[in-house]
N, C-alpha and C positions, 0 to 999 in steps of 0.2 A: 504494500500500500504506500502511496505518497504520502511525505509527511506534512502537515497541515498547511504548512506555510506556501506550498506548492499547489495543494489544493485552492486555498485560495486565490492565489494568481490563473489559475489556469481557468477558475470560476472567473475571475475581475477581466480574461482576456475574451472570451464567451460573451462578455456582457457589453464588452468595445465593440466587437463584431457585432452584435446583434442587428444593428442596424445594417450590415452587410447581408445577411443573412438571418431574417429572426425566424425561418421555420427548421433549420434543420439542427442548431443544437438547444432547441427550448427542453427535450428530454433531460439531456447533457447536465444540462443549466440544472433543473430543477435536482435530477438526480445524485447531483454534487452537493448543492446546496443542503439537500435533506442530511444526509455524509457527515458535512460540518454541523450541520443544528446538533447531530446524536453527540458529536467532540467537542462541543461549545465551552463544556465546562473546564477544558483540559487544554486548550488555547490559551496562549500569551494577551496580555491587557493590549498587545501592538496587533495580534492578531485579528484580536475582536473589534478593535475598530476598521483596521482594515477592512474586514467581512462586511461591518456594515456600512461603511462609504460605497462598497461594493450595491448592496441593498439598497440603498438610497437613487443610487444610479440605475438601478433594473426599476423601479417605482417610476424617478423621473420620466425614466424613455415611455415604459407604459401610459404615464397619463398623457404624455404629448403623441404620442400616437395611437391612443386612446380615446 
């Protein structure tokens, strides 16, 4: 398994594409996300914000193309 801080980026780079592409890794996306919610508690205080600036930007693109 990746270790979290990978997971993260690989989720934050899924979520730059998205606009490139938002049908083909919405699985991806969600199914990593879900990944990190289960290790949330076991993530770094850098990690957890990272994940959620990450969150914040998947919400953002949603409502604007929404």
């Amino acid at each position: 398994m990746q270790d979290y801080a990978e997971m993260i980026e690989t989720y934050g780079e899924y979520i730059e594409d998205f606009e490139i592409s938002p049908f083909e890794p919405v699985y991806f996306i969600l199914h990593n996300r879900s990944q990190l919610e289960k290790v949330f508690h076991e993530l770094t205080h850098e990690e957890k914000i990272k994940l959620l600036a990450y969150d914040l930007k998947l919400i953002q693109n949603a409502k604007r193309d929404g």
